[in-house]
MOPAC internal coordinates of N, CA, C and O (Angstrom, degrees):
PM7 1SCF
backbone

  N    0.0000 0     0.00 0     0.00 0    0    0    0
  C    1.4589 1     0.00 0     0.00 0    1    0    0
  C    1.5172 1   109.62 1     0.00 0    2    1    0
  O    1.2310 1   119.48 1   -31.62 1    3    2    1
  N    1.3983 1   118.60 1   148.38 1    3    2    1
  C    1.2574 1   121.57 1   171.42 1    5    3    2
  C    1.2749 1   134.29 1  -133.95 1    6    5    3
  O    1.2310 1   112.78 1   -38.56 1    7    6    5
  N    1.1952 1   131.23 1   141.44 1    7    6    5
  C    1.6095 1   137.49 1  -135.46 1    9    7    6
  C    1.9243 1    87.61 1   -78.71 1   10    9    7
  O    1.2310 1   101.94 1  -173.04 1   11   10    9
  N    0.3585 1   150.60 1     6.96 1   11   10    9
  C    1.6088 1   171.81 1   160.45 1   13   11   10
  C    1.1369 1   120.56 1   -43.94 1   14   13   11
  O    1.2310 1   128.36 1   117.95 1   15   14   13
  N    1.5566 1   101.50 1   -62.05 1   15   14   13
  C    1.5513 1   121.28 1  -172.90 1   17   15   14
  C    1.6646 1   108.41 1   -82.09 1   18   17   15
  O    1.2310 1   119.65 1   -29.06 1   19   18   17
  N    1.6214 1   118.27 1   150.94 1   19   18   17
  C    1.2546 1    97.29 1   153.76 1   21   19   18
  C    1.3974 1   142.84 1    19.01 1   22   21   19
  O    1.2310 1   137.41 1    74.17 1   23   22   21
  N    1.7333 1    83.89 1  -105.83 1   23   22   21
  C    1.5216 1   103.02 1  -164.25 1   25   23   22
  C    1.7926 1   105.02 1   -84.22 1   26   25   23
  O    1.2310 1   119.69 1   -75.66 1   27   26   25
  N    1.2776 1   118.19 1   104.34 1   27   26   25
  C    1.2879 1   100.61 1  -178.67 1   29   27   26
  C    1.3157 1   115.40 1   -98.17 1   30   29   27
  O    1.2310 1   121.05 1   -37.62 1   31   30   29
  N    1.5694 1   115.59 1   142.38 1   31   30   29
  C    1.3712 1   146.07 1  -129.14 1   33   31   30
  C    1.8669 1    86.59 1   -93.09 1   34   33   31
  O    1.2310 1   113.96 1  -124.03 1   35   34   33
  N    0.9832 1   129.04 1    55.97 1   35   34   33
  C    1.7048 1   133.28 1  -170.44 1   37   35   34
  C    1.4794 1   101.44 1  -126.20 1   38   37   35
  O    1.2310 1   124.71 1   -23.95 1   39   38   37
  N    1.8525 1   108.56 1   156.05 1   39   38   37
  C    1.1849 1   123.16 1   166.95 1   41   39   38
  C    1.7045 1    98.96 1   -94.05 1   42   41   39
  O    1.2310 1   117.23 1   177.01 1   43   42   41
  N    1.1520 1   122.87 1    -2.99 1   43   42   41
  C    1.4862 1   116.16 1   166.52 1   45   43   42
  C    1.2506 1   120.71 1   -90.98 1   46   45   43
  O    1.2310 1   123.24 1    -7.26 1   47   46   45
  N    1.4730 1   111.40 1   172.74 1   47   46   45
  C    2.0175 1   110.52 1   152.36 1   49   47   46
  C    1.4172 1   103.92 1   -85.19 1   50   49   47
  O    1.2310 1   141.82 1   -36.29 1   51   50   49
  N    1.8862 1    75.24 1   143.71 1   51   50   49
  C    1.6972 1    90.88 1   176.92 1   53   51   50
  C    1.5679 1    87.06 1   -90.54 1   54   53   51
  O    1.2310 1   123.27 1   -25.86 1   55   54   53
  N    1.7233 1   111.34 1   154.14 1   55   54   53
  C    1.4563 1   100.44 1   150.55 1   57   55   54
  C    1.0827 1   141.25 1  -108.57 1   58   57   55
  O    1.2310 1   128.11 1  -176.32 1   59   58   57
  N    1.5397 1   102.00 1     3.68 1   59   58   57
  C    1.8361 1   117.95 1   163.34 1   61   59   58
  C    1.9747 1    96.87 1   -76.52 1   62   61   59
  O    1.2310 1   109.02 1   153.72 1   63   62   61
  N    1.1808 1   138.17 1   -26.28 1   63   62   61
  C    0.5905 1   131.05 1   167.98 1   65   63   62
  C    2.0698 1   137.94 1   -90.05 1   66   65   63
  O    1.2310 1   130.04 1   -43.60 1   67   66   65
  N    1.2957 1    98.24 1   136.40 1   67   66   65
  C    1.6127 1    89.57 1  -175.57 1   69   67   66
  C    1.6551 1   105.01 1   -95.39 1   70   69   67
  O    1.2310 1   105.69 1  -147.80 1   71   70   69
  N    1.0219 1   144.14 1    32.20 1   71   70   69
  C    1.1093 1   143.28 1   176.44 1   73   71   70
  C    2.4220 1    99.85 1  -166.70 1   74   73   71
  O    1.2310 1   135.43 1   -24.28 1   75   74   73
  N    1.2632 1    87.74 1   155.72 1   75   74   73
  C    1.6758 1    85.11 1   179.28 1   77   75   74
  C    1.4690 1    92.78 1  -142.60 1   78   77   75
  O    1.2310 1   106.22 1   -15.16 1   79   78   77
  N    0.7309 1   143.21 1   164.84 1   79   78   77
  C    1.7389 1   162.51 1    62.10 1   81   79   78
  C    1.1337 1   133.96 1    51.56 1   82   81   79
  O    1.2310 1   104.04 1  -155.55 1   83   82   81
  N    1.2761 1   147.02 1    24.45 1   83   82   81
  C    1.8200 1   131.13 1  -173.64 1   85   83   82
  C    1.4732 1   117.95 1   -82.59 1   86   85   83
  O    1.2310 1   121.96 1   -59.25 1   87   86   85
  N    0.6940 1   113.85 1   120.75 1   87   86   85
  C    1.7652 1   134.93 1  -176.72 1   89   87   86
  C    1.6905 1    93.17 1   -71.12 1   90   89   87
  O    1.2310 1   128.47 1   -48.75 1   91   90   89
  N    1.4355 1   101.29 1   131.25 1   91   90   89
  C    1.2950 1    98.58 1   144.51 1   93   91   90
  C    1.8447 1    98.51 1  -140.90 1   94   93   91
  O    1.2310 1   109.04 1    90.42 1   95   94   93
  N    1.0266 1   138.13 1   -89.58 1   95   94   93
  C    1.6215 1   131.19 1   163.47 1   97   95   94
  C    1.3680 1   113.86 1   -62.70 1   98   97   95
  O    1.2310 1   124.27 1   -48.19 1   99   98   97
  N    1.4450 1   109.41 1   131.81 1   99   98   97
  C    1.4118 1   122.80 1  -179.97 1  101   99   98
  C    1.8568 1   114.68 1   -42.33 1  102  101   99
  O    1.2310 1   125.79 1   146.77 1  103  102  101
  N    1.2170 1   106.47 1   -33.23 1  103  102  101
  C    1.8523 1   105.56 1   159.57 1  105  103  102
  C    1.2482 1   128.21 1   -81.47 1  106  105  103
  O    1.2310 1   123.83 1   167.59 1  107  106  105
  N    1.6495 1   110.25 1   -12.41 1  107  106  105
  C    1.5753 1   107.35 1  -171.04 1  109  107  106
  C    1.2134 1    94.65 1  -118.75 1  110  109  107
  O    1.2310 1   126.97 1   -11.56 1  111  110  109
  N    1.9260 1   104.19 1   168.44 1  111  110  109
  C    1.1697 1   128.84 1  -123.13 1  113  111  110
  C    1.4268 1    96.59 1  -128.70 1  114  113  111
  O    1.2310 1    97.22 1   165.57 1  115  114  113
  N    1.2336 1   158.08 1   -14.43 1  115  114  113
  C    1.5844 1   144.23 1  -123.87 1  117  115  114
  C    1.9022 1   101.02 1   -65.88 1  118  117  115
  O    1.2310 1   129.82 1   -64.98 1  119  118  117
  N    1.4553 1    98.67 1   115.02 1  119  118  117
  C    1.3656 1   118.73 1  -179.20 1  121  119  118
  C    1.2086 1   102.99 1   -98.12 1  122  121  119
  O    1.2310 1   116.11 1   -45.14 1  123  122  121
  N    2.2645 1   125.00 1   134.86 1  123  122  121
  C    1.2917 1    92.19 1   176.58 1  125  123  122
  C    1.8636 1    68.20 1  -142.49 1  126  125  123
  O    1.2310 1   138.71 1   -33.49 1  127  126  125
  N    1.5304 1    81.34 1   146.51 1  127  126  125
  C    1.4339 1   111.00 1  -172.08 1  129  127  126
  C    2.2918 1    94.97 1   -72.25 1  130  129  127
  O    1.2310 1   114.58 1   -58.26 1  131  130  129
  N    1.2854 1   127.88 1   121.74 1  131  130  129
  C    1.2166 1   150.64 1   178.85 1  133  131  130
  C    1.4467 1   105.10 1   -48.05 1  134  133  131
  O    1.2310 1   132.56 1   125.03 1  135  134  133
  N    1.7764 1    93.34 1   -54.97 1  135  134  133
  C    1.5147 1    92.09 1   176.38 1  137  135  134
  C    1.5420 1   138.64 1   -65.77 1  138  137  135
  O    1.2310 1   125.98 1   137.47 1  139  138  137
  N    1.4694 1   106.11 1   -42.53 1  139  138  137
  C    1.3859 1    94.61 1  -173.75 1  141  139  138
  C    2.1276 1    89.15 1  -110.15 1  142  141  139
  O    1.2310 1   119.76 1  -153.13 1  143  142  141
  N    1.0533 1   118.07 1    26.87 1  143  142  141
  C    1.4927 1   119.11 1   171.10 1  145  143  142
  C    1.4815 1   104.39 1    43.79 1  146  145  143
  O    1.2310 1   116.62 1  -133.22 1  147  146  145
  N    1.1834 1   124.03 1    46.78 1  147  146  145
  C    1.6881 1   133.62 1  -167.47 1  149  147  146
  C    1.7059 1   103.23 1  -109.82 1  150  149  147
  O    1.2310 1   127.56 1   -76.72 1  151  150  149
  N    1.0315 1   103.06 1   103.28 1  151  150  149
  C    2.2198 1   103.21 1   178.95 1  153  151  150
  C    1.4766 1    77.95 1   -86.60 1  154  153  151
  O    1.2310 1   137.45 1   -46.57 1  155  154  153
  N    2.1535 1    83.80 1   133.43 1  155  154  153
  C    1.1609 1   122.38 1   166.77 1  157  155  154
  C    1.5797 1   118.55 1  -108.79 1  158  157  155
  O    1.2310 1   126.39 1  -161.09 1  159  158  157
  N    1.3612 1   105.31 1    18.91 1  159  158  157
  C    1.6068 1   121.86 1  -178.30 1  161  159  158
  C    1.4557 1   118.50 1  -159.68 1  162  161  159
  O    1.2310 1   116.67 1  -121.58 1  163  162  161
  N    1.1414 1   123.94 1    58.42 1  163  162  161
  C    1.5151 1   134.80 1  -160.19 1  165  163  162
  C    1.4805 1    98.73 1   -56.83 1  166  165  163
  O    1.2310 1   127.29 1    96.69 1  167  166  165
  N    1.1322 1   103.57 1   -83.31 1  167  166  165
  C    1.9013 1   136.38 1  -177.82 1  169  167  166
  C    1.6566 1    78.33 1   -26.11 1  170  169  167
  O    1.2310 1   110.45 1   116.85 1  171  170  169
  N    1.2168 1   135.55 1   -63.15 1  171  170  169
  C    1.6259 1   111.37 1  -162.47 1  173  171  170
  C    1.6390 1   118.43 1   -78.63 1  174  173  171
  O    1.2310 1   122.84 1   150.05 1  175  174  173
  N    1.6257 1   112.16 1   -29.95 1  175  174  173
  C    1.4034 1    97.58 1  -179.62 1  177  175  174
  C    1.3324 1   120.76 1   -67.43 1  178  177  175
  O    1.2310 1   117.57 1   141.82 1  179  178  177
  N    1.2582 1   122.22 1   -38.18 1  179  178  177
  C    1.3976 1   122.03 1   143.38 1  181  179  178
  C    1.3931 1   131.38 1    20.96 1  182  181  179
  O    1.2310 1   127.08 1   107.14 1  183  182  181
  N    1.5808 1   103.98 1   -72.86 1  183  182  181
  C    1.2451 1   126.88 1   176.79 1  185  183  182
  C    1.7805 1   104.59 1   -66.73 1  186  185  183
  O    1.2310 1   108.03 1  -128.60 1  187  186  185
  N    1.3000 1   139.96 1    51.40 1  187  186  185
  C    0.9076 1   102.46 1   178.04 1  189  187  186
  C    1.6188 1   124.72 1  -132.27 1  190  189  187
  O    1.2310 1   134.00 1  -120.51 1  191  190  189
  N    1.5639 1    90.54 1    59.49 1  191  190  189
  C    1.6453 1   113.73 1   166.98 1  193  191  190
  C    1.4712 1   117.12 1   -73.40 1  194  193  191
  O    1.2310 1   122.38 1   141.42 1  195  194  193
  N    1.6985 1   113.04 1   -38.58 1  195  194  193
  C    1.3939 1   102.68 1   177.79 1  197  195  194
  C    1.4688 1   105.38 1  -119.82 1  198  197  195
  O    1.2310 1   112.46 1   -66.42 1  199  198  197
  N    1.3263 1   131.84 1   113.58 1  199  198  197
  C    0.9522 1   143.82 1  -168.15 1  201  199  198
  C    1.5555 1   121.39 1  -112.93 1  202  201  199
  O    1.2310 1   121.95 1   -85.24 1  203  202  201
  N    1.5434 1   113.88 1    94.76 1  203  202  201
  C    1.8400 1   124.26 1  -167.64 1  205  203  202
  C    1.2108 1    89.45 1   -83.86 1  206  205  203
  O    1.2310 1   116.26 1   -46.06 1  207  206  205
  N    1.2924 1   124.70 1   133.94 1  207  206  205
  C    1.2039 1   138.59 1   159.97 1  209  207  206
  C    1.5723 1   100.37 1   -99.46 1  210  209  207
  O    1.2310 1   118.29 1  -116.08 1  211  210  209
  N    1.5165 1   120.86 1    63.92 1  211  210  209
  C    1.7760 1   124.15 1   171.98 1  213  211  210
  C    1.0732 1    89.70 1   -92.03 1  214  213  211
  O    1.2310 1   117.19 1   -50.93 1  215  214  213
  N    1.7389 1   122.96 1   129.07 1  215  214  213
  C    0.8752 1   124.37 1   134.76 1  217  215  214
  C    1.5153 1   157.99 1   -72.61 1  218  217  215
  O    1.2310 1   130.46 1  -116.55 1  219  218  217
  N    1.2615 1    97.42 1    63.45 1  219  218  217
  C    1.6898 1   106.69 1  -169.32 1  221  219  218
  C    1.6736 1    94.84 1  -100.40 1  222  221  219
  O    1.2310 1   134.00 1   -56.26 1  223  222  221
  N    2.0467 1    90.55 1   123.74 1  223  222  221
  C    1.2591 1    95.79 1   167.81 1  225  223  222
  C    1.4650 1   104.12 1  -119.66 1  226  225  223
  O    1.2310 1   120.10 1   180.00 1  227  226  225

């Protein structure tokens, strides 16, 4: 993945970006909005011992 796109593939905030990326299973998604720092996918970031950076969008 590359900081490039959108959604960048980081355990940080982007700040060109309003939404980021946290991996927790290579299918799941945990999106957390920059602004109000609110995870919209808890149960997956969780997981985040093994971390695939596949980029399938």
């Amino acid at each position: 993945a590359t900081p490039h796109r959108k959604l960048a593939f980081t355990s940080k905030p982007n700040a060109l970006c309003p939404f980021h990326v946290e991996w927790g299973k290579p299918h799941h998604w945990g999106f957390r909005a920059v602004a109000t720092q609110r995870y919209m996918g808890q149960n997956t970031v969780e997981d985040g011992g093994d971390r695939q950076e596949t980029s399938r969008v």
